[in-house]
C-alpha positions in Angstrom: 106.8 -47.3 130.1 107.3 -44.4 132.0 108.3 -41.0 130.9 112.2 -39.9 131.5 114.6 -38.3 130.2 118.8 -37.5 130.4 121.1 -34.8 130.1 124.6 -35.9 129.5 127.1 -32.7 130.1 129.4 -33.6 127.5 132.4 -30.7 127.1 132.5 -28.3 124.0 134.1 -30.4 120.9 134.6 -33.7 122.7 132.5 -35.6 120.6 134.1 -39.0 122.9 131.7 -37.2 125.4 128.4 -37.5 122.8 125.9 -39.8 124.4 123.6 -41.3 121.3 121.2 -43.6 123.4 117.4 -42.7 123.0 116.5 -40.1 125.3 119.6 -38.8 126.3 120.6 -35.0 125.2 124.3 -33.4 125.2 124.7 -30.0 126.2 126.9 -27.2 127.6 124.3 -25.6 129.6 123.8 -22.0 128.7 119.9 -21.3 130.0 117.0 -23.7 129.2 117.5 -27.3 127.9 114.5 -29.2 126.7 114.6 -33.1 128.0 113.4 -35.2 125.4 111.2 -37.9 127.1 111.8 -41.4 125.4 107.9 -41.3 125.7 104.9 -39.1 125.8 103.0 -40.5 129.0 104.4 -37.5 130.5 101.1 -35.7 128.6 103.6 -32.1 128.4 103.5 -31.7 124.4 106.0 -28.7 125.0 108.5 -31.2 126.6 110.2 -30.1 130.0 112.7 -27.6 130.5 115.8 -27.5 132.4 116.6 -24.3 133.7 120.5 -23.5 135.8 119.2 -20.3 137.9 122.2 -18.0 139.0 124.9 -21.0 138.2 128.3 -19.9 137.7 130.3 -23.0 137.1 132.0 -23.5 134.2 133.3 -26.8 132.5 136.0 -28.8 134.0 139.6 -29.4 132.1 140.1 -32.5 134.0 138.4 -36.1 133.3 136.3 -38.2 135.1 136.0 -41.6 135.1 135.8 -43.6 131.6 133.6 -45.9 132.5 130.2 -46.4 133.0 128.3 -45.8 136.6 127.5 -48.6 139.1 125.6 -49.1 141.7 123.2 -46.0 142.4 125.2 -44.7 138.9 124.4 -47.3 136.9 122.0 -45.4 134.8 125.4 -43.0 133.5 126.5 -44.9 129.8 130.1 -45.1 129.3 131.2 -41.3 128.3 129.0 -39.7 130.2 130.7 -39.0 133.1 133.6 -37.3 131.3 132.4 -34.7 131.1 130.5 -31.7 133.5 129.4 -28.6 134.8 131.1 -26.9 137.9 128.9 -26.3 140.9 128.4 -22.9 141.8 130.5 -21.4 144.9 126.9 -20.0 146.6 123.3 -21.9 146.3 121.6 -22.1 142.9 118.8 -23.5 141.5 118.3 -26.6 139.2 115.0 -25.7 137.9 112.4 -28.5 136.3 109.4 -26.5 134.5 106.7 -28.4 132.0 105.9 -30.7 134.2 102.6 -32.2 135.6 101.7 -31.5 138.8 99.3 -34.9 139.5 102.2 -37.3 138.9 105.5 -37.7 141.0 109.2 -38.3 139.7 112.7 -39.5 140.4 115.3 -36.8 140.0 119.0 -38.3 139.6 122.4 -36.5 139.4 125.9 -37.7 139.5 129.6 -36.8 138.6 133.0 -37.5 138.6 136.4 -36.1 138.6 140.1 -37.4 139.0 140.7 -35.0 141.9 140.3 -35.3 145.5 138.1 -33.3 147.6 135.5 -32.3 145.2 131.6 -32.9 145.7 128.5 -31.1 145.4 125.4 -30.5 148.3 122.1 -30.9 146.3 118.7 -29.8 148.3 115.5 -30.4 147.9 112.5 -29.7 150.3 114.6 -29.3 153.4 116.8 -32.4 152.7 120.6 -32.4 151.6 122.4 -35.2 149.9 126.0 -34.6 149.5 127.7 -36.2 146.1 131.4 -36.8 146.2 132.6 -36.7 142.6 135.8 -38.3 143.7 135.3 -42.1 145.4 137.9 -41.3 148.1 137.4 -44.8 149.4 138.7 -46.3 146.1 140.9 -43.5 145.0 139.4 -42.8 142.1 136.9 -40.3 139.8 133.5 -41.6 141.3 131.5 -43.9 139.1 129.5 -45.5 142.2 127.4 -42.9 143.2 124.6 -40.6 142.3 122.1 -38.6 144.7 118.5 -39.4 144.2 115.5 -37.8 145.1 112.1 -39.9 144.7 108.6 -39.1 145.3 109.1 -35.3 144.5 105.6 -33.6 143.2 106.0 -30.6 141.4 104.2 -27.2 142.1 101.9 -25.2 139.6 104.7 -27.7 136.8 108.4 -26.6 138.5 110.7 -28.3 140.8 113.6 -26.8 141.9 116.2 -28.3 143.7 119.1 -26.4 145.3 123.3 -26.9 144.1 126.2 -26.0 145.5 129.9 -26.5 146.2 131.5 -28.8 148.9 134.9 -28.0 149.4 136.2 -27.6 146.1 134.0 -27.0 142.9 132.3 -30.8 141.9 131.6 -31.3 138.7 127.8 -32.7 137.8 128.0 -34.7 134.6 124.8 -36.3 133.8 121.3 -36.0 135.1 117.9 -37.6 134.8 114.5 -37.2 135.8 111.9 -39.9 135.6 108.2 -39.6 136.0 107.4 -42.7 138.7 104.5 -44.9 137.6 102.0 -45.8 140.6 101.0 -49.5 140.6 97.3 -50.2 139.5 94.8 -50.1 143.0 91.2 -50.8 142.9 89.0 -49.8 146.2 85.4 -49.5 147.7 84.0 -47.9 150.3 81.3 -50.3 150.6 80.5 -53.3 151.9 80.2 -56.3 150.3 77.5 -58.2 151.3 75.6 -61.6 149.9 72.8 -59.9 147.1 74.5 -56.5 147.8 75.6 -53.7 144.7 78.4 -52.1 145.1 80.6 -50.0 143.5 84.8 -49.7 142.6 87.3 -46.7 142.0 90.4 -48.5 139.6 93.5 -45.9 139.8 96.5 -45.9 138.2 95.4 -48.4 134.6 97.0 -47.4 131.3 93.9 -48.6 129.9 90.6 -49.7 130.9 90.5 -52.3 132.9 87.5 -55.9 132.1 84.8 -58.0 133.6 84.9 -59.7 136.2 86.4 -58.6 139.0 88.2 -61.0 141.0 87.8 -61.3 145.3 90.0 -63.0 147.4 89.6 -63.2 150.7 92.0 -63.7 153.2 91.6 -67.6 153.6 92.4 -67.4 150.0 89.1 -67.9 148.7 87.9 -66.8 145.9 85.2 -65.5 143.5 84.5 -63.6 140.4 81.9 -61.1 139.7 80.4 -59.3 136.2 80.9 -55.7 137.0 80.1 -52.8 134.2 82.6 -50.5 133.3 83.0 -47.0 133.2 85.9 -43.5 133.0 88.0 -42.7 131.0 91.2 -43.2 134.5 89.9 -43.5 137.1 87.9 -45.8 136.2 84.6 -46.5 137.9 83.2 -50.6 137.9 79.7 -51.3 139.2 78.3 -55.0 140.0 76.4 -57.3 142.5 77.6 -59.5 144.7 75.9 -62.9 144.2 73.4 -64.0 147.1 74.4 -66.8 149.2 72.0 -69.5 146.8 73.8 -68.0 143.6 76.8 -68.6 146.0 76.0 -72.6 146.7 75.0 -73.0 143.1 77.9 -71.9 141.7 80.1 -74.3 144.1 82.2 -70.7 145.5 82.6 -69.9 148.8 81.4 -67.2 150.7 84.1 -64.4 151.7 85.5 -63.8 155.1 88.2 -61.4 156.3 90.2 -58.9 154.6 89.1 -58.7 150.4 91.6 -58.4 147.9 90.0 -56.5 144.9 91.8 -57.2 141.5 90.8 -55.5 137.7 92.5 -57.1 134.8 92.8 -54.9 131.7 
């Protein structure tokens, strides 16, 4: 499961507001805020920090919507966007520290009011995504939206992303951020030949992948071979291809095409 964690920006003595799912914290945000991961895949045994650089905002004495997100929201629990912290009238900074610079994450924010003409500009690496914390199309606080940022790879642990005002203040009620989890891959960079030894690079396995490996061709054919393995991620598996008699013998047929490598663990 992979490592994430919420901040729900629930006003001061609403306890309506209180979010009490695992891995969700409540705040009014006065400096750093530790996000509790609902796991510890994350490796950062000082947990990560949340950090509103220069923000001036204060808390909103209007609602949002009382009902839970949808759509790119859904990930907002009912209460959570009642509540939120004004967006600052020049650009500030969102700042992510504790964080590990070899894996990648999600970042998510939304937010809702009940009054027209209020939305926040979030920036990261050059790119702006506006948030509109009133759905003008439905006439309503927004519950439908949130402004996501994926693939983003921390420097020397920090990520900062950029916040500010559109038109009148927006108000940012929850956010997340959520380490992204890369799909298992096995490669070579040999070639696998009848007789042959050769060598694989598994990436990406919570734990160590088994013998055999399994080939597939792209006719669909396929074999298995005993390979040794070795790492501690990545992992490293070593084998021999069988020779075109072992091949016959064993009633498998020989490979052809494009190879499809696959590790079970």
């Amino acid at each position: 499961m992979a490592a994430k964690g919420f901040i729900n920006f629930a006003r001061s003595g609403v306890t309506a507001e209180q979010i009490s799912q695992s891995g969700w914290r409540n705040i009014q945000p006065t400096a750093d805020v530790a996000i509790e991961f609902n796991d510890v895949s994350d490796n950062q045994p000082n947990g990560v920090f949340v950090t509103f650089v220069n923000s001036t905002g204060g808390f909103p004495g209007t609602l949002g919507s009382e009902l839970a997100g949808i759509g790119n929201a859904s990930w907002a629990p009912i209460g959570s966007l009642r509540g939120g912290i004004g967006s600052p009238s020049g650009f500030a900074i969102i700042r992510y520290s504790g964080l590990d610079n070899s894996k990648l994450y999600t970042l998510r924010y939304t937010g809702s009011v009940d009054i027209v003409g209020r939305g926040i500009q979030f920036e990261y690496d050059g790119v702006g995504k506006f948030l509109d914390c009133y759905d003008e199309i439905a006439t309503e606080p927004n519950r439908t939206d949130a402004v996501i940022f994926e693939d983003v790879t921390p420097v020397f642990g920090v990520i900062d992303v950029k916040w500010v005002k559109e038109g009148a203040t927006g108000y940012l009620s929850v956010l997340g951020i959520e380490e992204q989890v890369l799909p298992p891959a096995v490669t070579t960079t040999d070639t696998l030949q009848p007789g042959e030894d050769f060598t694989l690079t598994a990436t990406n396995y919570a734990s160590a992948p088994v013998s055999p490996v399994t080939l597939t061709d792209s006719q669909g054919s396929t074999i298995t071979v005993p390979v040794t393995i070795s790492g501690s991620g990545p992992y490293t598996a070593t084998g021999t291809m069988p020779t075109l008699a072992e091949a016959v013998t064993a009633g498998t047929s020989l490979l052809f095409g494009d190879v499809t490598i696959e590790l079970t663990t």
